[in-house]
Backbone bond lengths (Angstrom), bond angles and torsions (degrees), N, CA, C in turn:
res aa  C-N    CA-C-N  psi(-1)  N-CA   C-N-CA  omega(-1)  CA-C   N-CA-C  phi
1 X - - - 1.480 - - 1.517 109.94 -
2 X 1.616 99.12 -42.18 1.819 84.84 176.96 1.348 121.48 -73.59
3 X 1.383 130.55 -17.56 1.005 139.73 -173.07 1.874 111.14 -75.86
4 X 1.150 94.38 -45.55 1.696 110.60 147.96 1.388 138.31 -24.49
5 X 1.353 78.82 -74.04 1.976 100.93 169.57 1.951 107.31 -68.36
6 X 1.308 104.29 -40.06 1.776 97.85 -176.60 1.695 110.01 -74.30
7 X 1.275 121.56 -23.67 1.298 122.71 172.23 1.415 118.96 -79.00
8 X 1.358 126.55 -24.58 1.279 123.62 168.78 1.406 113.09 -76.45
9 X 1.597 116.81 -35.35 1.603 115.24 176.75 1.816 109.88 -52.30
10 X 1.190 100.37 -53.22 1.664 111.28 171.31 0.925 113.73 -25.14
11 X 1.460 99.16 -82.92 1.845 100.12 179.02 1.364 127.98 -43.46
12 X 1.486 108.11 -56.61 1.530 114.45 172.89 1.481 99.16 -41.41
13 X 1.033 124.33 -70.45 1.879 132.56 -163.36 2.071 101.27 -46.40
14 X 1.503 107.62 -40.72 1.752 117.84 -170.88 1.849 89.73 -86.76
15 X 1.012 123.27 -26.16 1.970 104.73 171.95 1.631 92.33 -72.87
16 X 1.502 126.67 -68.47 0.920 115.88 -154.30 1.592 122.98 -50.45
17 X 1.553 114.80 -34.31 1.392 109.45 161.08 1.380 136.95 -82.14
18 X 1.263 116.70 1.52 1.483 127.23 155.93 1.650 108.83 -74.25
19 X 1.504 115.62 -33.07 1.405 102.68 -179.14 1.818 108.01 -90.68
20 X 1.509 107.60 -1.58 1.442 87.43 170.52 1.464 114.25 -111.38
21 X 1.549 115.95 23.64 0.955 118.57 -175.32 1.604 99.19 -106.02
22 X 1.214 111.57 -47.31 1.692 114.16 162.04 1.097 124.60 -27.92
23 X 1.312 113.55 -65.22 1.486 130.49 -163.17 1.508 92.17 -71.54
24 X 1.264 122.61 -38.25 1.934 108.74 -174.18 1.388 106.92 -77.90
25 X 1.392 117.01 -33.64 1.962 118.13 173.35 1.801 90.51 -53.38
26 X 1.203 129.72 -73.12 1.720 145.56 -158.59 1.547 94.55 -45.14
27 X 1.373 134.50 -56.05 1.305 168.10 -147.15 1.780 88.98 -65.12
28 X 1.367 94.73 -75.54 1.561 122.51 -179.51 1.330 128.06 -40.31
29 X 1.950 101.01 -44.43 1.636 122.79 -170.01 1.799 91.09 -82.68
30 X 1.207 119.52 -25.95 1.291 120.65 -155.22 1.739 95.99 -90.85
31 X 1.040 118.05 14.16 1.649 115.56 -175.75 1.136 118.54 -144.91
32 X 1.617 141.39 134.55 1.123 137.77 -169.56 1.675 120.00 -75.78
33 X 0.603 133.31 109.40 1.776 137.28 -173.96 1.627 89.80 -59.71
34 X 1.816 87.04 137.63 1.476 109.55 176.65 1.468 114.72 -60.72
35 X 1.390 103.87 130.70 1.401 107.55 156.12 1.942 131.56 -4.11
36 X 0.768 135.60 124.54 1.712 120.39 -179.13 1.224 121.32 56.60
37 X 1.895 122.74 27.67 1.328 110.30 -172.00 1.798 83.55 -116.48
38 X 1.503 128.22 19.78 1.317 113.78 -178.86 1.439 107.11 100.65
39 X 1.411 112.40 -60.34 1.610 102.50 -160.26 1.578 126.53 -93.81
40 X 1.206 105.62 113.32 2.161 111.93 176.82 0.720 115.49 4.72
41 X 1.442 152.99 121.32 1.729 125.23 129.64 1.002 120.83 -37.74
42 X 1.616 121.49 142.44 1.240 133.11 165.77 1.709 117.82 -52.68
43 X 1.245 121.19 125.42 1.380 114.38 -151.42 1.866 85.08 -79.65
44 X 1.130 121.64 159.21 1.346 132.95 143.53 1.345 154.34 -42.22
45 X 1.112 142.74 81.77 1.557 130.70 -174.81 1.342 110.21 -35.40
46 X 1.430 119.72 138.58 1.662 134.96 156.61 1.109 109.83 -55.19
47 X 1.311 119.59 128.50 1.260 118.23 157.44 1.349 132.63 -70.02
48 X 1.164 130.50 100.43 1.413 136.33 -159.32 1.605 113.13 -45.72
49 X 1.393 131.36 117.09 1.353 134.24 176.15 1.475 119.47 -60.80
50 X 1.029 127.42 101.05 1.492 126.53 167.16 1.486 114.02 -18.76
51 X 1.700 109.75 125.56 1.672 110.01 179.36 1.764 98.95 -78.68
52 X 1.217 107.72 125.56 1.764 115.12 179.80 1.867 101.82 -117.42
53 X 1.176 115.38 21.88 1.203 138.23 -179.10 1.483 100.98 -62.96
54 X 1.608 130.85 147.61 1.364 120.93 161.82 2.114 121.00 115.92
55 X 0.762 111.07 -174.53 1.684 102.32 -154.02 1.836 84.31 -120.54
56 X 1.363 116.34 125.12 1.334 137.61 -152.56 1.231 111.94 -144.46
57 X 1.748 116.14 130.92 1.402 122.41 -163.41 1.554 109.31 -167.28
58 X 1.642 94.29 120.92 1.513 108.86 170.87 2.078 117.77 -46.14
59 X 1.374 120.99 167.97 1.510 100.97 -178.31 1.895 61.64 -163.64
60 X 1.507 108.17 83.58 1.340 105.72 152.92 2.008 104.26 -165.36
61 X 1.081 123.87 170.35 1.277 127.05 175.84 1.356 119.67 -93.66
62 X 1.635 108.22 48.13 1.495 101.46 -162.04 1.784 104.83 -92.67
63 X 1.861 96.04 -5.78 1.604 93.21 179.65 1.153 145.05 -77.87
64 X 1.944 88.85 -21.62 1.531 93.49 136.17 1.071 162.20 -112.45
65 X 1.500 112.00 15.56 1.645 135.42 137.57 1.372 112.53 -142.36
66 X 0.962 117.97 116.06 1.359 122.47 152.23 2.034 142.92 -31.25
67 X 1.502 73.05 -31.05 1.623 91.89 178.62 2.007 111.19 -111.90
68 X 1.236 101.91 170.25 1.334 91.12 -176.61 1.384 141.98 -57.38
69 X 1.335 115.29 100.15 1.864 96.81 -164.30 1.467 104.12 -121.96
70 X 1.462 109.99 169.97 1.515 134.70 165.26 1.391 126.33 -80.05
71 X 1.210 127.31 148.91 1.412 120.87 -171.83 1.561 92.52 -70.18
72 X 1.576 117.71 158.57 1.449 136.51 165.54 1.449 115.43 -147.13
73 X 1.913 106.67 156.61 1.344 100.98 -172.78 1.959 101.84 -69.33
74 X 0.815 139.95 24.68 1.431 140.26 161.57 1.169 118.23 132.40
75 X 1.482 117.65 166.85 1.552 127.24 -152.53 1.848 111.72 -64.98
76 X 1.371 103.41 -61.39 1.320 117.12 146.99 1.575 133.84 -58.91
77 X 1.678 126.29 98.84 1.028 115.34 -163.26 1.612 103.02 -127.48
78 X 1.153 125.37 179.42 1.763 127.03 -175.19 1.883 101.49 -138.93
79 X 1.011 97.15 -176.88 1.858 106.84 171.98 1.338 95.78 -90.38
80 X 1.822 87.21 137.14 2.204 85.63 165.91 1.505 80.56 -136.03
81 X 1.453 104.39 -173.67 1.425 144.85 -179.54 1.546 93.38 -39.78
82 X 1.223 124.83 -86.34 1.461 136.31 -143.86 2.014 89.65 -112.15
83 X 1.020 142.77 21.87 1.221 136.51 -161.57 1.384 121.01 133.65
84 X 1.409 116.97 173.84 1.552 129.89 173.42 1.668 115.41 -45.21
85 X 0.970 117.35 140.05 1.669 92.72 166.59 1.630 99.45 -145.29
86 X 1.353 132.00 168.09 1.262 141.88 159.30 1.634 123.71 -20.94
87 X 1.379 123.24 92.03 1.367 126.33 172.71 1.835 104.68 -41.92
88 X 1.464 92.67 132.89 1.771 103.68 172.64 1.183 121.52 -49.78
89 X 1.485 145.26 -13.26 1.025 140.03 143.24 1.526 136.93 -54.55
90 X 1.733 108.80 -16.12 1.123 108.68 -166.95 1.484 94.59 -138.60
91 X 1.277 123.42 9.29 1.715 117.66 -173.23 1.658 109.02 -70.35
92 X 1.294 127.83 -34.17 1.628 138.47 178.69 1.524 100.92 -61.16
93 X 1.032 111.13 -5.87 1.531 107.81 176.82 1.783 119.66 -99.63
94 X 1.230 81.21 -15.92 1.715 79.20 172.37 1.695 123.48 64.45
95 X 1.547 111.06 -141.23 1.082 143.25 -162.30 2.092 90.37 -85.84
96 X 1.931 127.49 -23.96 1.220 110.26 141.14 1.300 142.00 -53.51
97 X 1.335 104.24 -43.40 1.738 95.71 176.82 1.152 122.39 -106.92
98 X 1.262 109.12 46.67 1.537 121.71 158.67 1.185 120.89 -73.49
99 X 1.413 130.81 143.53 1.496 122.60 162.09 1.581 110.89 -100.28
100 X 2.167 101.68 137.43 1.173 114.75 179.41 1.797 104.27 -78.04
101 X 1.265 120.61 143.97 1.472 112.70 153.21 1.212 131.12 -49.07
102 X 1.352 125.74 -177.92 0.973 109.67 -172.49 1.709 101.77 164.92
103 X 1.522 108.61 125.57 1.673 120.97 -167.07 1.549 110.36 -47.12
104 X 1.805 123.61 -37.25 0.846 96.05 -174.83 1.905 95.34 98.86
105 X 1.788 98.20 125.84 1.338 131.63 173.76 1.391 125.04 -83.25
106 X 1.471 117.42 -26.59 1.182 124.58 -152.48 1.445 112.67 -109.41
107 X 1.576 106.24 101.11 1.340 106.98 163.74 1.453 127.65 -23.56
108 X 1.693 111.69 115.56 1.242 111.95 169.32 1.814 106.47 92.60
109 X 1.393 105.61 -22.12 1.673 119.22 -175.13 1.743 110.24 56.89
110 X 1.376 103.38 18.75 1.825 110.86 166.06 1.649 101.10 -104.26
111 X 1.591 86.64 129.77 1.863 89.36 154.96 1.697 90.67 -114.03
112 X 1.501 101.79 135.06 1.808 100.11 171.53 1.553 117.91 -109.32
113 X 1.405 81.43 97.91 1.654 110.36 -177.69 1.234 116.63 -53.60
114 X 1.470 143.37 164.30 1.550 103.97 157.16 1.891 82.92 -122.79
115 X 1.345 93.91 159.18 1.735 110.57 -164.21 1.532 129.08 -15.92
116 X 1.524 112.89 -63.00 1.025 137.24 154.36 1.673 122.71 -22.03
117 X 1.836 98.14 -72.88 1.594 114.87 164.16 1.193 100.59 -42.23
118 X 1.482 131.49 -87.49 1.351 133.51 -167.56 1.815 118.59 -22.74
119 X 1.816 99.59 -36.04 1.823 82.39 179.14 0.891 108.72 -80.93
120 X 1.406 130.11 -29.44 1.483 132.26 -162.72 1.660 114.46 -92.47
121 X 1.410 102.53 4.08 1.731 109.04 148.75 1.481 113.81 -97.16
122 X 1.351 115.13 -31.79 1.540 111.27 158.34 1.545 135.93 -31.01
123 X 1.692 78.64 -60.08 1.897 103.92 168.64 1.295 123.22 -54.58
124 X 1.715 111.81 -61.19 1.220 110.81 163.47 1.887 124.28 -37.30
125 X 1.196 97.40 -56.07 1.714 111.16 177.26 1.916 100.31 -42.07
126 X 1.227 123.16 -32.91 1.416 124.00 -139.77 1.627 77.21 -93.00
127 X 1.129 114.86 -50.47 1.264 122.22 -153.52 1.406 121.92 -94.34
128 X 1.361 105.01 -6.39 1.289 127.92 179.70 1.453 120.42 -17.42
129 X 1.158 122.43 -66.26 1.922 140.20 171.61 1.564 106.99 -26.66
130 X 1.842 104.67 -42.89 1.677 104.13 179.71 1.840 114.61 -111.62
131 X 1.269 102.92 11.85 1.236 105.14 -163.58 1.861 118.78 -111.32
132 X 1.595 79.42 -38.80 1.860 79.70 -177.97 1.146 106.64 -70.66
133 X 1.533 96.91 132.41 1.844 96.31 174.22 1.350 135.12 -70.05
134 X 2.010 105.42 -1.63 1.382 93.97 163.02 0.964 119.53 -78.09
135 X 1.710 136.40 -31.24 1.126 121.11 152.89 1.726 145.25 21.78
136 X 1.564 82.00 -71.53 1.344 114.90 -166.96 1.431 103.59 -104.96
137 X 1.673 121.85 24.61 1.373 126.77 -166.96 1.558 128.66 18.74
138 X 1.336 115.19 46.65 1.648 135.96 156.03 1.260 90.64 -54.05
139 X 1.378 99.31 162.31 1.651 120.49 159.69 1.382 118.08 -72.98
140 X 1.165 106.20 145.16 1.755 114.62 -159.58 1.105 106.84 -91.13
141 X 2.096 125.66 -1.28 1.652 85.83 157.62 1.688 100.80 91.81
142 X 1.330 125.67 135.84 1.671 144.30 156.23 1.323 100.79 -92.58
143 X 1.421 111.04 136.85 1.384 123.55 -10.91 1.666 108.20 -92.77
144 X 0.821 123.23 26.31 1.391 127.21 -173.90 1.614 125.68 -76.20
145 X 1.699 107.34 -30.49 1.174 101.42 139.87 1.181 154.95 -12.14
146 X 1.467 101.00 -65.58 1.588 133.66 -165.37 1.734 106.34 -77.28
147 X 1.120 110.20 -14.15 1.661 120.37 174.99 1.463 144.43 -147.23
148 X 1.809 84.30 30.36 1.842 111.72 178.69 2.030 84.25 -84.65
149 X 1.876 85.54 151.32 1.345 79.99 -173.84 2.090 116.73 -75.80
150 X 1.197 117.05 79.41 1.155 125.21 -169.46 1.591 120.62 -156.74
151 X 1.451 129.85 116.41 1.405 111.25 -161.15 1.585 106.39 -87.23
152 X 1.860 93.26 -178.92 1.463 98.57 -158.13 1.359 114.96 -146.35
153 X 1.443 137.88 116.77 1.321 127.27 -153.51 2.036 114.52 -102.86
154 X 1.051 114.00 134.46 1.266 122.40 160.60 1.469 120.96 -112.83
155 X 1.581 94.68 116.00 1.456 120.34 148.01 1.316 122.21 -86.91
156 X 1.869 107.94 123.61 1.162 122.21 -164.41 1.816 95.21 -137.19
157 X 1.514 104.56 152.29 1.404 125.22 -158.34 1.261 105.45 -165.51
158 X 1.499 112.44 140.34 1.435 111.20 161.91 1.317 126.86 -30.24
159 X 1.444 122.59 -53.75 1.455 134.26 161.64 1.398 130.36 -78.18
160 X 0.885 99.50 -19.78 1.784 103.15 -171.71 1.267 114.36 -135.30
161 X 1.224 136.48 152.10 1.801 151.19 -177.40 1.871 107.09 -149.77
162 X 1.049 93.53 115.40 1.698 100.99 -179.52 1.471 129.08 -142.20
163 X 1.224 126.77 120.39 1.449 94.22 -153.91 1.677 92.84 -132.46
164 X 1.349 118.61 143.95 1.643 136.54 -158.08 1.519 102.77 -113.47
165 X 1.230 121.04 118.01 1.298 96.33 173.70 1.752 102.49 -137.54
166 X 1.727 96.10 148.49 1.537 106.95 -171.16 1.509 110.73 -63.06
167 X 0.918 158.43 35.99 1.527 157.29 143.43 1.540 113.72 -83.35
168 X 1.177 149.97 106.94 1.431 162.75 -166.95 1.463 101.22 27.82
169 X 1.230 120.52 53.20 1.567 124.98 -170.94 1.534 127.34 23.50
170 X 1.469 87.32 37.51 1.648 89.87 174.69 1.694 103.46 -42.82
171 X 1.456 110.29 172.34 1.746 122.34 166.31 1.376 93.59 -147.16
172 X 1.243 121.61 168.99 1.729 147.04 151.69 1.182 119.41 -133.43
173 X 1.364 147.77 126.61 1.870 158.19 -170.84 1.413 99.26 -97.55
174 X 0.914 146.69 72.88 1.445 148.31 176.81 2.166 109.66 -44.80
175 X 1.227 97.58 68.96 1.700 76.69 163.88 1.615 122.65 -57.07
176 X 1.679 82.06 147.88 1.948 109.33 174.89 1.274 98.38 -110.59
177 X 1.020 134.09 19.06 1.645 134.37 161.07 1.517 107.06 -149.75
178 X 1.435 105.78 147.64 1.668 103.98 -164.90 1.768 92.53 -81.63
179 X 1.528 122.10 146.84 1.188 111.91 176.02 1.652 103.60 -105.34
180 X 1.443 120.65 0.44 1.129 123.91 -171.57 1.792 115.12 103.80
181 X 1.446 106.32 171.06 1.946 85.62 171.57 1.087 123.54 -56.42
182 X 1.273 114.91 150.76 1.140 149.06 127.66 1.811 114.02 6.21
183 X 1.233 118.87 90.91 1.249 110.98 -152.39 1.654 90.83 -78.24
184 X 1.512 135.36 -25.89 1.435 134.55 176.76 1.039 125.63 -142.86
185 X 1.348 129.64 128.66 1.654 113.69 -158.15 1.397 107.94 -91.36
186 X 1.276 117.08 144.40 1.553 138.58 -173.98 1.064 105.14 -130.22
187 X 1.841 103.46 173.51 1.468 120.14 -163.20 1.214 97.33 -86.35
188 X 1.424 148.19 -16.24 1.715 149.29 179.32 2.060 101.13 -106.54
189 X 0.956 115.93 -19.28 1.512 106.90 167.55 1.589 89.80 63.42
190 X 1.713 85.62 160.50 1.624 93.32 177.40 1.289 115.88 -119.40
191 X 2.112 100.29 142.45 1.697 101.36 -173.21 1.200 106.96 -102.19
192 X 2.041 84.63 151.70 1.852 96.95 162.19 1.218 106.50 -111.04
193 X 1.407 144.82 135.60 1.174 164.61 134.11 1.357 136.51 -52.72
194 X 1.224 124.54 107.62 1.520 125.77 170.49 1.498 116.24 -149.60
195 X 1.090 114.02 165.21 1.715 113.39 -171.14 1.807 104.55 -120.49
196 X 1.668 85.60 124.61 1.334 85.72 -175.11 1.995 102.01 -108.75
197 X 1.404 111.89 123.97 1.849 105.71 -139.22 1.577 111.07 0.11
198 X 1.057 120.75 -160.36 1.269 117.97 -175.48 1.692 149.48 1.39
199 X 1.586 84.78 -19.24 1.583 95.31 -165.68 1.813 106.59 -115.23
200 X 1.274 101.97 149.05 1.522 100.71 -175.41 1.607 102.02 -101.53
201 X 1.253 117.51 105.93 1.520 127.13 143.10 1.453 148.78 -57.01
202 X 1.163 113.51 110.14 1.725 113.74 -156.13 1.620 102.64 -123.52
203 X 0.989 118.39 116.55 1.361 122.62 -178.22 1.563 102.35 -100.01
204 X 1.412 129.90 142.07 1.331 126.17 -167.81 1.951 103.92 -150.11
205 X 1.038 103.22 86.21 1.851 106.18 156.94 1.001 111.48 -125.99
206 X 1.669 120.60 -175.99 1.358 129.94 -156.73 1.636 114.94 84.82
207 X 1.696 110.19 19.63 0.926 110.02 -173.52 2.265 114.90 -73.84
208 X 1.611 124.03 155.49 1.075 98.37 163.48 1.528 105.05 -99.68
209 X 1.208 141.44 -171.10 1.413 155.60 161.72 1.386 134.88 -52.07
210 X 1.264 109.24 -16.96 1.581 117.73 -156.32 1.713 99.03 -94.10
211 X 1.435 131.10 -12.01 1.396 113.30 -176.30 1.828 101.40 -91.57
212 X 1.446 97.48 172.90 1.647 114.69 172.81 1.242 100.25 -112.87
213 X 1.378 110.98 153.21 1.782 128.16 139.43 1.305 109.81 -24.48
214 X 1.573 109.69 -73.35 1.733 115.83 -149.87 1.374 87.28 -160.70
215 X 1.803 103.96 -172.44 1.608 108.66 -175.90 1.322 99.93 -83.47
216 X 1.226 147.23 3.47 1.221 113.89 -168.79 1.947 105.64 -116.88
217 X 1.162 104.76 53.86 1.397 114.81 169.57 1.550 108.68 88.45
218 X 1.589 138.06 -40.81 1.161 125.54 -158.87 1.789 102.09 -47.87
219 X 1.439 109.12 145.92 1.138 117.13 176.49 1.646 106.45 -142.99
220 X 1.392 103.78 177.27 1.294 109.28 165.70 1.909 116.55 -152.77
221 X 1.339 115.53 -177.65 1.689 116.98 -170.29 1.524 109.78 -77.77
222 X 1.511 110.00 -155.15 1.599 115.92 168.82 2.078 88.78 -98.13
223 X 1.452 128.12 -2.65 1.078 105.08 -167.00 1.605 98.22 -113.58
224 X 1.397 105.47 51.30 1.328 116.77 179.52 1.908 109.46 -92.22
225 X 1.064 102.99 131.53 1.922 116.85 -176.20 1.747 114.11 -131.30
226 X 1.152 103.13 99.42 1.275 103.62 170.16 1.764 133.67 -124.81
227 X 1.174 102.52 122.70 1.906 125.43 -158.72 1.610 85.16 -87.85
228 X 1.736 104.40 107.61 1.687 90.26 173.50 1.785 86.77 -113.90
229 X 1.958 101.07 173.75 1.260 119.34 -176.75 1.443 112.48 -142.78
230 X 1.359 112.07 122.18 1.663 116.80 -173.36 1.417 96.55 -137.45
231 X 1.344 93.48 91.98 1.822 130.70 137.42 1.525 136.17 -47.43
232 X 1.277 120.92 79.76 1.829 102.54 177.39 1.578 113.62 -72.95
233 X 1.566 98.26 123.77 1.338 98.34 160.00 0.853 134.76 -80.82
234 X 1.291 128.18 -24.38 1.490 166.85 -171.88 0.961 116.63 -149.51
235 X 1.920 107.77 162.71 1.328 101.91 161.90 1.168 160.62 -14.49
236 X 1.872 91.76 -69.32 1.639 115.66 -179.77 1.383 96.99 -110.63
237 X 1.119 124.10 15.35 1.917 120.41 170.49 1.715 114.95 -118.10
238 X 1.397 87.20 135.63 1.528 84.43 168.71 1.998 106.79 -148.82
239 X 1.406 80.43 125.01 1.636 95.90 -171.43 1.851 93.91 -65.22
240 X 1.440 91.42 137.74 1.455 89.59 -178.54 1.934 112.57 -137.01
241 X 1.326 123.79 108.94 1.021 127.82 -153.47 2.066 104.30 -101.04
242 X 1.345 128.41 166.18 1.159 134.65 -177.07 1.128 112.98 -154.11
243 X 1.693 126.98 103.36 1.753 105.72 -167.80 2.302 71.02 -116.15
244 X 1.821 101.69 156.50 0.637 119.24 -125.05 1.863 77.23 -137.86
245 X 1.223 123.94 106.40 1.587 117.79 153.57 1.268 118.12 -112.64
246 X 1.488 139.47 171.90 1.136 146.01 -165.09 1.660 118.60 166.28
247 X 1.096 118.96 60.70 1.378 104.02 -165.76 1.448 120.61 -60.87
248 X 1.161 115.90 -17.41 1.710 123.39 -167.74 1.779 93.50 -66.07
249 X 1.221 95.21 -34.43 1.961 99.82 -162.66 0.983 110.29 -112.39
250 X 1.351 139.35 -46.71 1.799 145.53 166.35 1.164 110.32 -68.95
251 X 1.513 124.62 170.81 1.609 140.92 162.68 1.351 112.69 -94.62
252 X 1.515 117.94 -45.63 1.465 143.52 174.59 1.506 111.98 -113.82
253 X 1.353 99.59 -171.21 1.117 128.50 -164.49 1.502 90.92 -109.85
254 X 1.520 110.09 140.35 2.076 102.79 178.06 1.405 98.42 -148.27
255 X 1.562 137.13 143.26 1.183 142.52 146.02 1.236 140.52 -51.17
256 X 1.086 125.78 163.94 1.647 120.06 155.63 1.826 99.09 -163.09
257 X 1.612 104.84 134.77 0.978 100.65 171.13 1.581 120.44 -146.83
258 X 1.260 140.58 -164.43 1.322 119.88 -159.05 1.424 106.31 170.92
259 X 1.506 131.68 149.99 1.377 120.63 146.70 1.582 157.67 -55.82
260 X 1.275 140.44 120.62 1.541 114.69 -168.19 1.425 95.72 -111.43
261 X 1.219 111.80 147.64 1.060 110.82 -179.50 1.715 130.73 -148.09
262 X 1.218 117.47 118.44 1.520 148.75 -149.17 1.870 111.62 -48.45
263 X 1.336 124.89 107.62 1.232 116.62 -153.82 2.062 83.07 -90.22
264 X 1.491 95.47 121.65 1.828 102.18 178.82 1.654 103.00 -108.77
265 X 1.209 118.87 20.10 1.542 100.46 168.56 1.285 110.72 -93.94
266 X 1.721 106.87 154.40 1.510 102.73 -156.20 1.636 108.03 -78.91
267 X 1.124 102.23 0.05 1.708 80.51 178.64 1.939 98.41 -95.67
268 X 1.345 126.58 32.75 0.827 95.39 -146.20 1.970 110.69 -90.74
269 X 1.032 138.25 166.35 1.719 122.48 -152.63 1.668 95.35 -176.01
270 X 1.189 91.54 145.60 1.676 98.58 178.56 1.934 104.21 -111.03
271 X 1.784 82.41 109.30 1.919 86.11 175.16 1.210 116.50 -101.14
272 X 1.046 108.91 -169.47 1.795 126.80 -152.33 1.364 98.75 -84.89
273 X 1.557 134.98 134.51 1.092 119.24 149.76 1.863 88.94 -139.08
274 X 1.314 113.21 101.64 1.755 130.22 174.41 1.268 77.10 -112.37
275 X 1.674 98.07 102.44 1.385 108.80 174.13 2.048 104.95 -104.13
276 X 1.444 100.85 3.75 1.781 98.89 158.48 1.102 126.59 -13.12
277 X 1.625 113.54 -69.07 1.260 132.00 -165.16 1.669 117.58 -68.68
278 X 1.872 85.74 -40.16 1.589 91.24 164.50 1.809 155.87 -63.78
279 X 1.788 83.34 3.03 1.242 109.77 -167.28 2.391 110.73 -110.81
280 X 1.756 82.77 -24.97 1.536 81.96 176.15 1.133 134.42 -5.89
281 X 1.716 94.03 -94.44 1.351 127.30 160.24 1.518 107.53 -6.43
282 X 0.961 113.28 -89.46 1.603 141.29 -175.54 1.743 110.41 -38.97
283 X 1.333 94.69 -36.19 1.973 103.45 -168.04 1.460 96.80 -102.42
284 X 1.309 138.25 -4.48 1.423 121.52 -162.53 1.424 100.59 -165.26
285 X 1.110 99.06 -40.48 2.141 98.55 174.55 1.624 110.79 -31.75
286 X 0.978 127.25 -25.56 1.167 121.54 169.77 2.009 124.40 -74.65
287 X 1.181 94.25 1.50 1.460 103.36 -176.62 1.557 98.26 -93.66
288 X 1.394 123.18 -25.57 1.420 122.20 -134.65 2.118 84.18 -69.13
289 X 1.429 102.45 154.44 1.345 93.98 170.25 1.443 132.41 -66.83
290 X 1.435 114.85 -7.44 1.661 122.17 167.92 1.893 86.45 -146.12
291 X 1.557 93.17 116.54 1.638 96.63 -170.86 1.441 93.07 -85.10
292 X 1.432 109.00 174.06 1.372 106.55 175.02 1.328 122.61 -92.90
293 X 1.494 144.29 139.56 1.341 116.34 -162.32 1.952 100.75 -122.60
């Protein structure tokens, strides 16, 4: 019996120092060794990059104002009897070229114009029918792209970020290394790319002058700079932010931001709309030697 009792103490006594010998190895692995004592730091896990992969689309009316508006009988309007009514160019259109309301993108619902700017977004607004350059299917321009009603796909890669979007086949090449300016300024400007944890950062100048915000006149210079941010909240969501400099035309600096959101039906595919061709007529038909009437 005593021999009994002294062999079970043993053991008990040989678990207990295997479990405090564990826990000080576990203890040990679980902590980085000081500086100058010889041993590595434990290297770090990557933080896994959000997949931003997939065919992506605004579901707001910011394309044709950006800021908060009311429905109207259409963008282009004239004096009538009792109120505004549909400019003669666009009255056969009816209950189409109406504009829906709409809350509005813009942080705070101020764009800060400075005086000058302000008429000559007026003007634009007035003139809108011959003025917006989508109109005339130009390239739509950052961030404006990102929330013409038409979706837009990003391919994303360890190395590469590029994103295609179905409106006159614009594209953008997202650099992951700065290549320096912008050797010529264009209507899509050129991006830099980097990820700040979770979120993808796109820096975009080199812009030229000729695109708008939306239809209703907002515009901006060639010294336009915009820092965008695409956040997944979700799956099929990705918060997508636009802060907005310009000194030639703004006072400040202003936001706009909004949801994008991930088209999951299975057929789902980004098609062609090179609406070039669709604009001929309209840009030159008047040259033809018997125009068409």
């Amino acid at each position: 019996m005593r021999n009994t009792l002294k062999g079970l103490m043993m053991a008990a006594a040989a678990v207990s120092v295997v479990a405090m010998l564990s826990f000080a190895v576990s203890s040990a692995a679980g902590r980085q060794a000081p500086a100058g004592r010889g041993a590595a730091p434990r290297p770090v896990a990557a933080v896994a990059k959000p997949d931003l992969n997939g065919i992506w689309q605004a579901m707001n009316t910011a394309n044709y104002d950006i800021q908060e508006h009311m429905a109207r009988p259409a963008l282009a309007l004239r004096p009538g009897p009792y109120g505004p009514v549909p400019a003669a160019p666009v009255l056969a259109l009816g209950a189409v070229g109406a504009v829906p309301g709409g809350p509005g993108v813009v942080e705070g619902n101020e764009i800060p114009y400075k005086p000058e700017a302000l008429a000559k977004k007026k003007q634009n607004q007035e003139n809108w029918l011959t003025s917006d350059p989508e109109v005339k299917c130009y390239l739509p321009g950052v961030p404006r792209a990102n929330y013409m009603p038409y979706p837009f796909q990003i391919f994303q890669s360890d190395k590469a970020i590029f994103f295609a979007y179905e409106y006159a086949g614009a594209v953008r090449n997202v650099y992951l290394k700065d290549p320096g300016p912008a050797p010529t300024d264009s209507w899509m400007g050129q991006s830099v790319g980097r990820w700040e944890g979770d979120t993808l950062v796109i820096d975009v100048k080199g812009f030229n002058e000729d695109s708008w915000f939306d239809r209703a006149g907002n515009f901006h210079s060639d010294a336009l700079h915009v820092v965008e941010r695409y956040r997944k909240t979700s799956p099929d969501v990705i918060m997508y932010e636009a802060t907005i400099e310009d000194p030639k035309v703004f006072t400040r600096s202003w936001k706009m931001s909004m949801p994008l959101y991930r088209h999951v039906e299975k057929n789902a595919r980004l098609d062609e709309f090179k609406c070039v061709e669709f604009v001929e007529e309209l840009m030159y038909g008047q040259y033809r030697k018997k125009p068409i009437k």
